[in-house]
C-alpha positions in Angstrom: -29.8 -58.1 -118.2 -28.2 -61.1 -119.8 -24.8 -60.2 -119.0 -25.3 -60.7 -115.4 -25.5 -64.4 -113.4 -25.9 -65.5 -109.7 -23.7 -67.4 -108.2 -24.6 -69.9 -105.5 -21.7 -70.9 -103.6 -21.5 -74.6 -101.9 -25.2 -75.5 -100.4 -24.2 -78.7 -99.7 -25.4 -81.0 -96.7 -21.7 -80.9 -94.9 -22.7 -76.9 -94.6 -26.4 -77.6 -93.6 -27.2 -78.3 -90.2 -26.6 -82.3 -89.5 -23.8 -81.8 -91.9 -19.9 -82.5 -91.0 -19.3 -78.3 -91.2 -22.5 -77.2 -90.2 -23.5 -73.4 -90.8 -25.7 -72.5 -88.2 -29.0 -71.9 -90.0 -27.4 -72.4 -93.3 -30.6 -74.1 -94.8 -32.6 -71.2 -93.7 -31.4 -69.7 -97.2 -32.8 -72.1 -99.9 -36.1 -70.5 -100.4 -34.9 -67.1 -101.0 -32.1 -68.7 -103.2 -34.4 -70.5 -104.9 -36.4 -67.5 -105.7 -33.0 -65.8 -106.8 -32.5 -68.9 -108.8 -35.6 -68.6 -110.9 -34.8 -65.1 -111.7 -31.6 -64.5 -112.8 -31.3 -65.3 -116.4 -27.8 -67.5 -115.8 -27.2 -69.5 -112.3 -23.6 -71.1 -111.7 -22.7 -73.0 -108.8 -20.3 -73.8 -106.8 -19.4 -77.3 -105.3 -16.8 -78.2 -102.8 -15.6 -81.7 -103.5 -12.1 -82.7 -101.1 -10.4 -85.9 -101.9 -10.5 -87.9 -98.3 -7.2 -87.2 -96.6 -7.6 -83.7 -98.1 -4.2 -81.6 -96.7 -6.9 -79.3 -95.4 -8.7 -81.7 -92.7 -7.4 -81.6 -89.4 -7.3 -85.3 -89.6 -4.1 -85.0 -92.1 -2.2 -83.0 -89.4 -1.9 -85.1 -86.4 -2.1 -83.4 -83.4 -4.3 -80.7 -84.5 -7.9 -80.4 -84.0 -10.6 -79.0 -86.1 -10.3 -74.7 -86.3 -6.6 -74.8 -85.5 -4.4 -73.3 -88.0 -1.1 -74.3 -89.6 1.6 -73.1 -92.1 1.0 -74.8 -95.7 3.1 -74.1 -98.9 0.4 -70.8 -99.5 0.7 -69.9 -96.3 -1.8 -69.8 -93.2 -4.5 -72.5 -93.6 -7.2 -73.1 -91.2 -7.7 -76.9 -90.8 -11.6 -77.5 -91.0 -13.4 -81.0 -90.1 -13.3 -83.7 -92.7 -16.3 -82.4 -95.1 -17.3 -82.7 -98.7 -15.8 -85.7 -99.3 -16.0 -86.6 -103.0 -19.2 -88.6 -104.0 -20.6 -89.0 -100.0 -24.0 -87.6 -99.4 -22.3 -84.5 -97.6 -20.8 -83.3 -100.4 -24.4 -83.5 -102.2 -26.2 -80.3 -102.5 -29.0 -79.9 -100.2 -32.5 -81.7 -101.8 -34.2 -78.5 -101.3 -32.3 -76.8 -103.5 -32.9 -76.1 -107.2 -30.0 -76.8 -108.9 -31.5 -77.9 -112.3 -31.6 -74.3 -114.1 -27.7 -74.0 -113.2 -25.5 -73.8 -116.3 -22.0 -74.6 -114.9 -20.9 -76.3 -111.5 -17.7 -75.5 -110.2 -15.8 -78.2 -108.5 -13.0 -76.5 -106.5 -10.8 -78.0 -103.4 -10.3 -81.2 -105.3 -6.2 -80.9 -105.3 -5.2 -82.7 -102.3 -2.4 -80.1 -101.4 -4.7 -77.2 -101.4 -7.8 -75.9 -100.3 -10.2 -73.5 -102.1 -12.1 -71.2 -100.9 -13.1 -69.3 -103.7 -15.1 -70.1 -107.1 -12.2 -68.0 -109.2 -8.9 -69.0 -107.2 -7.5 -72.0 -105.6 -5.8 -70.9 -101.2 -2.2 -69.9 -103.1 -4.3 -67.2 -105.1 -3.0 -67.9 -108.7 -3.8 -71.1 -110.0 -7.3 -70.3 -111.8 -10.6 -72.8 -111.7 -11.3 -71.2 -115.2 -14.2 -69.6 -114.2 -13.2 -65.7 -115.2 -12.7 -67.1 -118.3 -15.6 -68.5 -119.0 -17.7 -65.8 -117.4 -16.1 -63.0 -119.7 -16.1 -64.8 -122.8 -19.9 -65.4 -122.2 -19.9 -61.5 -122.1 -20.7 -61.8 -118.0 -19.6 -58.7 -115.9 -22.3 -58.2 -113.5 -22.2 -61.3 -110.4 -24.4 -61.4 -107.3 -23.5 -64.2 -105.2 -24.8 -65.9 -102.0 -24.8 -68.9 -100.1 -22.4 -70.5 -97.8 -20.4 -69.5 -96.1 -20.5 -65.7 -95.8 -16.8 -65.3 -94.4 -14.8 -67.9 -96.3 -16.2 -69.5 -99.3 -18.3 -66.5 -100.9 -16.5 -63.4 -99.3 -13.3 -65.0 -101.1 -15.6 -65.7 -104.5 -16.8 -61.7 -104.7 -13.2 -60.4 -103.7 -11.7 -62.6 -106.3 -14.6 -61.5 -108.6 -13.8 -57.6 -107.9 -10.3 -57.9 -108.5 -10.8 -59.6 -111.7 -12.8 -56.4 -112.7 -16.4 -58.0 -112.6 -19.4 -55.5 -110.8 -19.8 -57.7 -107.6 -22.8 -58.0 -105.1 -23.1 -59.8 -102.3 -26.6 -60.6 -101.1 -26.1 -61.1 -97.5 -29.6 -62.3 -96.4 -29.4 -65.1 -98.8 -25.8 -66.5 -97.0 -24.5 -67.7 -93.4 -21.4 -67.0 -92.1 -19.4 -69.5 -89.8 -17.9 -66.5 -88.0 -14.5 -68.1 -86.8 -12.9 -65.3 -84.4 -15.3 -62.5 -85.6 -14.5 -63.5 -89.5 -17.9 -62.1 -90.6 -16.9 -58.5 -89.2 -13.4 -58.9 -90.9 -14.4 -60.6 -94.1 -17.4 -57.9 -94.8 -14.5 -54.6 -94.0 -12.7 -56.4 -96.7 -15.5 -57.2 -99.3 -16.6 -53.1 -98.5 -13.2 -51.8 -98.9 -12.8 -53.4 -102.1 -15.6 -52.3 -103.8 -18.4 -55.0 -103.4 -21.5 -53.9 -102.8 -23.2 -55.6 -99.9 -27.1 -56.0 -100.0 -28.5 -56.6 -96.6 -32.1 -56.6 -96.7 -34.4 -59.6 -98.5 -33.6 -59.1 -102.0 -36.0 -60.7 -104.6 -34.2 -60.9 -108.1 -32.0 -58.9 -110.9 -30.4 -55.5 -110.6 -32.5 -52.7 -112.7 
């Protein structure tokens, strides 16, 4: 099955508990991402790496708080704690995690006027990280993602990845969600209604 990869979307400290964005429990994943990891025959990964200032912190908007929401150039943008902050320790992935086998590491959210959520598309949903690109010249059509978070960052990776015509998976006991005014429920109609297939129970390497 060479023609399919995993994609591991943004275990970094800022995401892990301690972290500026904690996930609740999002470091209970990294063992069963790590065995995903050692299986699939090509692992990408996702980083989140935000200039500071970023026009996505609520620290750029004064008179906002963290989880409010504003009106950007896109359109609606939720304004998040400042987190992943290029070349700090919170933007690091997580120690635990085995990164080494990964081929490619996608660095998205590094424009300071937008924020990205998703390892194909930047928040205004055409300016491309390159990643379909490289994924279908590499003959890659089958994805199964997971990580963090479940709502935003890979629910916006798979959609992406399903529009763009690739067979998308989502392996939902390897991610965390933040769940931001039920987001989980809303993000996983969306992800079902488009054609990605959720896997819900402990899932232990490649599609047969």
């Amino acid at each position: 099955m060479m023609n399919e990869a995993l994609i591991v979307i943004d275990v970094q400290n800022d995401f892990c508990p301690g972290g500026a964005l904690a996930v609740t429990d999002g470091d209970s994943i990294l063992p069963q991402v790590n065995r995903l990891i050692a299986e699939f025959p090509h692992v990408i990964l996702t980083q989140d790496w935000h200039p500071a200032g970023h026009s996505s912190f609520a620290s750029a908007h004064p008179g906002t708080k963290p989880f409010d929401s504003t009106t950007m150039p896109y359109g609606q943008q939720t304004l998040w704690p400042d987190h992943c902050i290029q070349g700090t320790s919170g933007a690091d992935f997580h120690d635990s995690l085995d990164w080494i086998r990964a081929e490619l590491i996608v660095r998205k959210g590094f424009r300071p006027e937008i924020d990205s959520y998703s390892a194909f598309f930047e928040n205004d949903r055409t300016t491309p990280t390159g990643l379909g690109g490289y994924l279908k010249e590499r003959g890659i059509s089958k994805l199964a993602f997971c990580g963090l978070a479940l709502d935003y960052c890979v629910a916006y990776s798979a959609l992406d990845a399903a529009k763009l015509g690739f067979e998308a998976r989502v392996l939902v006991s390897a991610c965390r969600g933040i769940d931001l005014g039920g987001s989980v429920a809303t993000m996983t109609a969306q992800m079902q209604d488009a054609g990605v297939t959720l896997v819900q129970e402990s899932f232990n390497g490649r599609q047969n």
